[in-house]
MIDREN-958900 format. One record per residue (C-alpha): residue number from 1; residue in three letters; x, y, z. Coordinates in pm, whole numbers, plus 50000, padded with zeros to 5 digits. Each point is the difference from the previous one (the first is absolute). Layout:
N
NUM; ALA; X; Y; Z
...
END
This chain:
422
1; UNK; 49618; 46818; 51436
2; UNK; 50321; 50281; 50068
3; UNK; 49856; 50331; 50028
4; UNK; 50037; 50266; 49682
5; UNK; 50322; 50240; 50076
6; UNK; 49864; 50330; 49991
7; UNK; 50183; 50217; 49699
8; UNK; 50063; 50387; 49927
9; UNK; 49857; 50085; 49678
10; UNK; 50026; 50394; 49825
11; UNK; 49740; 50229; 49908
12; UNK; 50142; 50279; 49772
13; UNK; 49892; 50303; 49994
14; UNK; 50155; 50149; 49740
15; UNK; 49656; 50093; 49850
16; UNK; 49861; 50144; 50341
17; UNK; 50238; 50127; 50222
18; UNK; 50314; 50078; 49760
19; UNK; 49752; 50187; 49743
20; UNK; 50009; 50266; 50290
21; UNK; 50339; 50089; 49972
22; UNK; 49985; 50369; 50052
23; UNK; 50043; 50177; 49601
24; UNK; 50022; 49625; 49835
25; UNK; 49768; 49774; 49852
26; UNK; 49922; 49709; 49759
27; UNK; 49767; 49980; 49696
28; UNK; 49723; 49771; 49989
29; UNK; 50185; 49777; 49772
30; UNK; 50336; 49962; 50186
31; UNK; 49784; 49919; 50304
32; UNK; 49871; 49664; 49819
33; UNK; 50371; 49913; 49882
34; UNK; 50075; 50020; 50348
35; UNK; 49724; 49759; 50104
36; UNK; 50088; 49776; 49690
37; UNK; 50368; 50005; 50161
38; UNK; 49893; 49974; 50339
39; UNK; 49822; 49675; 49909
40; UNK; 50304; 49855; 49785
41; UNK; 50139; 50055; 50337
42; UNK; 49810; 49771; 50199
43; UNK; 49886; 50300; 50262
44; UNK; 49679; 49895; 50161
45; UNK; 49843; 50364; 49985
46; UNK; 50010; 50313; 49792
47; UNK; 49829; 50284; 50182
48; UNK; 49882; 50130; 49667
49; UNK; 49815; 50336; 50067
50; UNK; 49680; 50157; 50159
51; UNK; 49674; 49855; 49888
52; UNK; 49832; 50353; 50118
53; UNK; 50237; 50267; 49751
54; UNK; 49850; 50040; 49733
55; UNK; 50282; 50009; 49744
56; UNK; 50066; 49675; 50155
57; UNK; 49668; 49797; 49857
58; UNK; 50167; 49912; 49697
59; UNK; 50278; 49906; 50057
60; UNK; 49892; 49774; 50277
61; UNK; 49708; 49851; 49786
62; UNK; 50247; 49893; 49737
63; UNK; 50247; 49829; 50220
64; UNK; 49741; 49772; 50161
65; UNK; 49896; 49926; 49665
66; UNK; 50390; 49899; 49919
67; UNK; 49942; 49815; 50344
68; UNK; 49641; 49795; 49905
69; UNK; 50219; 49941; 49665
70; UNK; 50321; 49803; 50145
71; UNK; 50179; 50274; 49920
72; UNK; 50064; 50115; 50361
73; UNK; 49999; 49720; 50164
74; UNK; 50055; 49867; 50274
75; UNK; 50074; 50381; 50178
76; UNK; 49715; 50100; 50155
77; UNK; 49911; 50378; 49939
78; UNK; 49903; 50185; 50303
79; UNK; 49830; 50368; 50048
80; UNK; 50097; 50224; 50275
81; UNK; 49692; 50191; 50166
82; UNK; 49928; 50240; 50257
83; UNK; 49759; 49897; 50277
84; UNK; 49729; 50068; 49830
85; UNK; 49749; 49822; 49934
86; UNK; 49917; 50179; 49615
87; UNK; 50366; 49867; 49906
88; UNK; 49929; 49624; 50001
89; UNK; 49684; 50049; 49885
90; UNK; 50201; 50155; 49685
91; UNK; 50263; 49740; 50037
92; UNK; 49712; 49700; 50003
93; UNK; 49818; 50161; 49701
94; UNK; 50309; 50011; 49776
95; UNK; 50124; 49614; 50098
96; UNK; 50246; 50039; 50211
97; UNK; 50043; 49742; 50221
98; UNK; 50296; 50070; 50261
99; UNK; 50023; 50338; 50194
100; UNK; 50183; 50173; 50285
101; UNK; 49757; 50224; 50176
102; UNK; 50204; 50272; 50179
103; UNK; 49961; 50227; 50339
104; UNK; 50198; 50216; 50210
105; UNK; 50036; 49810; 50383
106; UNK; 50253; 50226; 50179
107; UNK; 49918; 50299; 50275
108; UNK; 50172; 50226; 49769
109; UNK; 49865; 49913; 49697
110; UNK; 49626; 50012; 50136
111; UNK; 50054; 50315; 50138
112; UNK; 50195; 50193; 49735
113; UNK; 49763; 49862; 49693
114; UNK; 49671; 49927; 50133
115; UNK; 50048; 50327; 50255
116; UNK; 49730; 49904; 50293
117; UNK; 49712; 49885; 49712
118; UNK; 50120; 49603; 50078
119; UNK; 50087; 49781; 50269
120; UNK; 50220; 49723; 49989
121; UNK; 49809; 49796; 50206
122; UNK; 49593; 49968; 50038
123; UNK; 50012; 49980; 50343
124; UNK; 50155; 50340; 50044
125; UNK; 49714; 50142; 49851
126; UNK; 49709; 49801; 49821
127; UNK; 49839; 50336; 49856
128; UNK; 50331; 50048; 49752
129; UNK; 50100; 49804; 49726
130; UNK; 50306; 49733; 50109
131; UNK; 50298; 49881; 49863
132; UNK; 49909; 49640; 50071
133; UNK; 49666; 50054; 49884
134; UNK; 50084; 50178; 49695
135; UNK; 50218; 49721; 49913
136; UNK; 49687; 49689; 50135
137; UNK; 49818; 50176; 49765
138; UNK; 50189; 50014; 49720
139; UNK; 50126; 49650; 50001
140; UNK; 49671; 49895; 50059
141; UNK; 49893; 50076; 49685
142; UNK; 50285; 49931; 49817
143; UNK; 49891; 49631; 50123
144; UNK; 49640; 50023; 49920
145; UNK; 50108; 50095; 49620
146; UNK; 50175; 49713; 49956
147; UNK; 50375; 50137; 50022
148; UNK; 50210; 49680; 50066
149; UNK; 50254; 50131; 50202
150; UNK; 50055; 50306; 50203
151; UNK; 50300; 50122; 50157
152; UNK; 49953; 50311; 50292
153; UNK; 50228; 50239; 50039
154; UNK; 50117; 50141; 50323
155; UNK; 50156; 50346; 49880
156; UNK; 50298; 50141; 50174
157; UNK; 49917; 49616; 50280
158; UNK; 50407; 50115; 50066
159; UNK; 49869; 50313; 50205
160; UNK; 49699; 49834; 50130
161; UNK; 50008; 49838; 50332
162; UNK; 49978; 49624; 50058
163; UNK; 49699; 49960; 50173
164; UNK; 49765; 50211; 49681
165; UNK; 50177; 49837; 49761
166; UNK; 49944; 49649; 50157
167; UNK; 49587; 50075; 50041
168; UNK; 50006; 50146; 49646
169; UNK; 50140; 49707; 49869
170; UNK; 49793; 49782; 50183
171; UNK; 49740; 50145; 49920
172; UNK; 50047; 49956; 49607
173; UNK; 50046; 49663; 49994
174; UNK; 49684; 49926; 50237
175; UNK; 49848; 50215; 49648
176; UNK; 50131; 49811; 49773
177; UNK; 50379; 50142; 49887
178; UNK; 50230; 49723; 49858
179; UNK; 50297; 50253; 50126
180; UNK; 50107; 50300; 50227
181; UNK; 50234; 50216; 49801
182; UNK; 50271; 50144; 50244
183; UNK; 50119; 50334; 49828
184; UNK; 50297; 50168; 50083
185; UNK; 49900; 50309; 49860
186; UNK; 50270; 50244; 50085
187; UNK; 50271; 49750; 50058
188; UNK; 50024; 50015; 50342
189; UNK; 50061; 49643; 50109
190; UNK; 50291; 49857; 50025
191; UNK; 50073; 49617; 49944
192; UNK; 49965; 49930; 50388
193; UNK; 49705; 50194; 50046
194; UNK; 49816; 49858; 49719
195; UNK; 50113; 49685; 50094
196; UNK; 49849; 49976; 50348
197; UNK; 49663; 50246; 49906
198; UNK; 49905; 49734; 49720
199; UNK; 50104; 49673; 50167
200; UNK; 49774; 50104; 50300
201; UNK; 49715; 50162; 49783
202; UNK; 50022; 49637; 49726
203; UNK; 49975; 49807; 50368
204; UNK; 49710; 50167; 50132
205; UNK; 49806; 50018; 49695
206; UNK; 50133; 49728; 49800
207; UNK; 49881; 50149; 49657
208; UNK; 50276; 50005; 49686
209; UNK; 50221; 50322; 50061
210; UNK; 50104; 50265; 49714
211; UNK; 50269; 50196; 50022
212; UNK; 50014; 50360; 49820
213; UNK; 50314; 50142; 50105
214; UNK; 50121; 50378; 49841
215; UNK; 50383; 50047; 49981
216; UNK; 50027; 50343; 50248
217; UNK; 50246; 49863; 50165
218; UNK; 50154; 49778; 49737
219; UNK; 49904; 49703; 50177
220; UNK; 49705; 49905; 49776
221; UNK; 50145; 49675; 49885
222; UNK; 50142; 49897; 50350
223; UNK; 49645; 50074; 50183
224; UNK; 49755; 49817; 49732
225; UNK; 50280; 49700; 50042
226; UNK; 49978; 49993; 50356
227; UNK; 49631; 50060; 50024
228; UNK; 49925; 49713; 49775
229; UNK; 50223; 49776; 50231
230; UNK; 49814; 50070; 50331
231; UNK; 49647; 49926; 49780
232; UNK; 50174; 49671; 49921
233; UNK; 50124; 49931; 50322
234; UNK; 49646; 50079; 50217
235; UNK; 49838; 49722; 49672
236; UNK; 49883; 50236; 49796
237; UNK; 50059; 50027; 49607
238; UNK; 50184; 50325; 49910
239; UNK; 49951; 50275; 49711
240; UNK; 50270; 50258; 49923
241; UNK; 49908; 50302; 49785
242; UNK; 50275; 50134; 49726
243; UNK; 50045; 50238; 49744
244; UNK; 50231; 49927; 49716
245; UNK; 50315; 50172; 50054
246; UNK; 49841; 50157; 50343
247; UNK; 49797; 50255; 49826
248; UNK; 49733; 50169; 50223
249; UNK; 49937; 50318; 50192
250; UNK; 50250; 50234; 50189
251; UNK; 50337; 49716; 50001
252; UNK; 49800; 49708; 49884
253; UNK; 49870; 49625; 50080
254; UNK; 50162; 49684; 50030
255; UNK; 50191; 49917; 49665
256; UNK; 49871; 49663; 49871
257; UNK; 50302; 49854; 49857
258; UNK; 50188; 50097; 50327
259; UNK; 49716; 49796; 50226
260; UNK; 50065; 49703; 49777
261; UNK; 50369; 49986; 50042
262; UNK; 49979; 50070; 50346
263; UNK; 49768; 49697; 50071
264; UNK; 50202; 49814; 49723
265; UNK; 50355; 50101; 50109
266; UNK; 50027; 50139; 50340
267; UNK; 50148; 49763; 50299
268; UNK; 49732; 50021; 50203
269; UNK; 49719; 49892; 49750
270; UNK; 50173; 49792; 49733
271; UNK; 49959; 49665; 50110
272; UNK; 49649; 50060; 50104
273; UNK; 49810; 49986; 49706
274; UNK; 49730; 50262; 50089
275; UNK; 49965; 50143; 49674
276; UNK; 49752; 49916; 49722
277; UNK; 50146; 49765; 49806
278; UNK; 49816; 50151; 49735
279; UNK; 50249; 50302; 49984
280; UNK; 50248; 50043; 49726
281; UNK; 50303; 50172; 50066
282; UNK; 50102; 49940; 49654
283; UNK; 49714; 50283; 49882
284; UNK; 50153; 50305; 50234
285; UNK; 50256; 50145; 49722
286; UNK; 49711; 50035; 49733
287; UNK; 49753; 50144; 50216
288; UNK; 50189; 50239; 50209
289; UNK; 50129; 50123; 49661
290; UNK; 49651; 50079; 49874
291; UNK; 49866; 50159; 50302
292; UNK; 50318; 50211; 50005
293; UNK; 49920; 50094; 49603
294; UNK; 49650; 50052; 50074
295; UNK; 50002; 50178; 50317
296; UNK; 50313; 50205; 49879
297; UNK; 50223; 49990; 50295
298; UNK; 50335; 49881; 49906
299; UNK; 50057; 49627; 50235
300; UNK; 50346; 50107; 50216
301; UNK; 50279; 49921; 49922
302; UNK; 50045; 49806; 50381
303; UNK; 49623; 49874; 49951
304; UNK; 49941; 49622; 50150
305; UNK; 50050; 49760; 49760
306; UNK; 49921; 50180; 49676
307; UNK; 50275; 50322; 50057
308; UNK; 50213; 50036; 49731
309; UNK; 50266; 49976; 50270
310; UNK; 49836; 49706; 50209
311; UNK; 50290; 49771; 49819
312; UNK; 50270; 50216; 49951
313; UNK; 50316; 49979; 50130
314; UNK; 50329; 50218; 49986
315; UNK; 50199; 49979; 50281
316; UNK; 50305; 49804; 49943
317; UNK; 49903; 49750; 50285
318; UNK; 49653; 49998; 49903
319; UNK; 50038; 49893; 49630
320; UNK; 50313; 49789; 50045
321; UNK; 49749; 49820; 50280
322; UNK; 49676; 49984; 49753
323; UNK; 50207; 49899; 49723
324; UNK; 50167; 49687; 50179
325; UNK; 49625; 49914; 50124
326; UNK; 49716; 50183; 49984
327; UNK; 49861; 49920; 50338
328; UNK; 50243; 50258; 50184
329; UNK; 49854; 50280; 49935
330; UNK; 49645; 49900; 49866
331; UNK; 49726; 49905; 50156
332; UNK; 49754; 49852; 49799
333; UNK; 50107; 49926; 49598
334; UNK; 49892; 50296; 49737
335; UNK; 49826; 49770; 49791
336; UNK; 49765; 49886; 50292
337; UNK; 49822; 50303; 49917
338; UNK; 50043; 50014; 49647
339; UNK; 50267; 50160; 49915
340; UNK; 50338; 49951; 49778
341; UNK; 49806; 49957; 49656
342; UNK; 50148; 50276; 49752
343; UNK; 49760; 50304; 49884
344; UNK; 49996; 50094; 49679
345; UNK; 49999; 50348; 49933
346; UNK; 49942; 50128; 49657
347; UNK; 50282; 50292; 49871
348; UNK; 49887; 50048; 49678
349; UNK; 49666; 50037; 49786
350; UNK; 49744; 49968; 50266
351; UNK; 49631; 49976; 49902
352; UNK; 49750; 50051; 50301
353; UNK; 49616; 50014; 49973
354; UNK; 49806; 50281; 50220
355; UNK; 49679; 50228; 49977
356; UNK; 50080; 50150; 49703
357; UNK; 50161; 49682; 49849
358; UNK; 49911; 49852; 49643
359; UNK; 49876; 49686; 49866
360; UNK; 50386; 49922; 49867
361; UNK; 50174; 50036; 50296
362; UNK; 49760; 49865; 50193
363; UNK; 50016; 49668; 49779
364; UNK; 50398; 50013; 50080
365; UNK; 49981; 50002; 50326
366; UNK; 49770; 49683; 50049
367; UNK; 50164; 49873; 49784
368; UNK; 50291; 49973; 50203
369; UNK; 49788; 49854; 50262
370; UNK; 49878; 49768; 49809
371; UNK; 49661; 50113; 49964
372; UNK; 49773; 49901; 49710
373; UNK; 49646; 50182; 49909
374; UNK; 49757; 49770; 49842
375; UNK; 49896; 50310; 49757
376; UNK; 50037; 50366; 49956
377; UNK; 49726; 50117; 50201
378; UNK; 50133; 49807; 50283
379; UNK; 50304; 50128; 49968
380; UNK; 49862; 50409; 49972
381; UNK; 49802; 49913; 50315
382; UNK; 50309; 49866; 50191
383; UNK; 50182; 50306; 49899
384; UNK; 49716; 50257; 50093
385; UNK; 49998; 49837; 50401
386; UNK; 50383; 50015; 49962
387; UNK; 49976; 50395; 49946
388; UNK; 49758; 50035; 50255
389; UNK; 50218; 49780; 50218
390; UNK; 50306; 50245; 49922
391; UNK; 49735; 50305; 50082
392; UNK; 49920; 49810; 50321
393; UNK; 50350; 49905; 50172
394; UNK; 50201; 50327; 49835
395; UNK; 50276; 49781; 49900
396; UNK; 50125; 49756; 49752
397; UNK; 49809; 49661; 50061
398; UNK; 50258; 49735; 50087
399; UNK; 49965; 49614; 49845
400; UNK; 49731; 49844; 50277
401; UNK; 49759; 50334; 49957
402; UNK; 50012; 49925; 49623
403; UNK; 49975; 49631; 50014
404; UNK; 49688; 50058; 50253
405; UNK; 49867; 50253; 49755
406; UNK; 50002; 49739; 49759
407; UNK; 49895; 49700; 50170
408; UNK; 49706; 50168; 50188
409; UNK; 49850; 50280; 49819
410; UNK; 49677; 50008; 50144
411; UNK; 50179; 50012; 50394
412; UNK; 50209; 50295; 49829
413; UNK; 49733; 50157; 49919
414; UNK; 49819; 50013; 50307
415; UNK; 50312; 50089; 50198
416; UNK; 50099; 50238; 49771
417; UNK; 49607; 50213; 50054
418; UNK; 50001; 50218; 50320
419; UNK; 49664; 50274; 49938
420; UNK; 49938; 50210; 50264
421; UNK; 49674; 49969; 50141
422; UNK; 49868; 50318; 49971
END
């Protein structure tokens, strides 16, 4: 019997990490199109919020009833925590099932946010409060409440020296953790230094490696690449984080659609296969669209793939070359990812439907889509979550946030609810 090949698959975190872009943000509802296109994507994991925020509940609750329907499926939805042990005990109680649970492991880190009130290590001192034991605990009972899977994150392991990281990760699989999250939290590796940290960490401790690289340096891409290949190469299976179009804090994460190409396209990787075959290239135009509509940051014009200029060509040589045969000067083909299909763009009367919309325009525009209301009321009740939708994101709702509107009412609903608690 041949042994299985170990494989990279993503976990976007779009709905985690890129939702903390500094002055940006996504509604409630353009976080669940995002899963819905994350799934149509084939990505193995959408990091899809904090089970422990409050305006979060929601949200969360309505997307892993989309989940238990079919509707996502098969993404698995996973909650990002703090090492504490009240946030899967939230997480358990509202169904998820997959989380990250998250702690600072660097010198610096420990002393500049804990400030002398925690060791990183019990034996330094076992009258304070640990980092490993912080993080036993935690993942502890994330096991005893029945959380399938969780994933431990070593925050800013790039700064942290070899010999803590190795114990701490030891130490969480002897607890239980089905992964050791390497996160390159400022950017600070580059792809030789991540390649060597994580090939000897994933051989010492032989546990499934994340990556979580931030773009600092503008090596974000190039470092979760590399890191996933030493994870493959000491036998280990591999996880790369993304954000769609590379959203994140300060200069970013990894951009998804520029991981896929590179383990689709790049010299080194091509012919090996490592990449879920589950992934569809074919899905990166749409979605990096609609994250750049939602998030409202224009995609560049030089962007990865999905720039308006990642095809163009001027230069006499250039176009004279792509014109005789498109493979010299491209890559990869456009419509790989989706692209080349014309957009319609409407230049005259133009009927939209928003929060202060009526029940006649509203009717046109599903119409269009080809939406039919068994009755009246149906239709007034579609139209009432549509305003409220329109409320909700602050802009006009595109086709899939109507459709979903439509086809899910009681999931809009829910999503669409966010009372404060006090």
């Amino acid at each position: 019997m041949s042994k299985r090949k170990n494989k990279v698959y993503i976990i976007d975190v779009t709905n985690r990490d890129g939702v903390q872009t500094s002055r940006l943000g996504l509604a409630k509802l353009e976080k669940t199109i995002i899963n819905l296109y994350l799934n149509e994507m084939g990505i193995f994991q959408s990091e899809f919020g904090f089970p422990f925020t409050n305006h979060e509940i929601n949200y969360l609750k309505a997307n892993l009833e989309l989940a238990r329907m079919g509707v996502l499926k098969p993404i698995r939805l996973s909650g990002w925590c703090r090492a504490v042990k009240e946030d899967v005990i939230k997480a358990a109680e509202i169904g998820v099932e997959h989380v990250n649970i998250s702690i600072s492991t660097s010198e610096q880190m420990v002393r500049g946010k804990f400030q002398g009130r925690v060791v990183r290590d019990p034996e330094e001192n076992p009258h304070k409060p640990s980092i490993i034991g912080m993080m036993v605990e935690t993942l502890e009972e994330a096991k005893k409440r029945g959380i399938k899977t969780v994933g431990v994150n070593a925050e800013d392991a790039s700064r942290t020296d070899d010999e803590f990281l190795i114990k701490f990760a030891k130490t969480a699989k002897e607890h239980g953790a089905d992964r050791i999250r390497y996160c390159d939290t400022l950017g600070y590796d580059d792809p030789f230094t991540i390649y060597n940290r994580v090939r000897r960490l994933a051989e010492e401790v032989q546990i499934p490696i994340e990556l979580h690289c931030h773009n600092d340096l503008g090596m974000a891409v190039a470092c979760s690449v590399m890191g996933a290949k030493a994870a493959i190469d000491a036998g280990v299976d591999a996880y790369i984080n993304t954000t769609i179009n590379g959203m994140g804090e300060r200069a970013g994460n990894a951009d998804l659609v520029s991981v896929i190409l590179a383990l689709r396209k790049s010299s080194g990787f091509k012919d090996l296969n490592l990449l879920d075959e589950r992934v569809k290239l074919s899905c990166a135009w749409k979605i990096a669209k609609y994250a750049s509509y939602a998030f409202g940051v224009p995609i560049p014009v030089n962007q990865v793939g999905v720039g308006d200029n990642a095809f163009a060509h001027e230069s006499g040589i250039h176009a004279d070359g792509a014109l005789k045969d498109r493979r010299n000067y491209e890559l990869y083909d456009y419509e790989e990812l989706g692209r080349g299909e014309p957009e319609i763009i409407e230049t005259g009367r133009k009927i939209t439907t928003g929060e202060y919309g009526g029940i006649k325009g509203f009717r046109n525009v599903y119409n269009k889509l080809e939406i039919e209301f068994k009755d009246e009321k149906e239709a007034y009740r579609i139209l009432e979550l549509v305003r409220y939708a329109n409320v909700h994101t602050q802009k006009p709702l595109t086709e899939d946030e109507l459709r979903f509107i439509a086809r899910y009412p009681e999931q809009a609903k829910q999503i669409l609810t966010v009372v404060p608690p006090v």
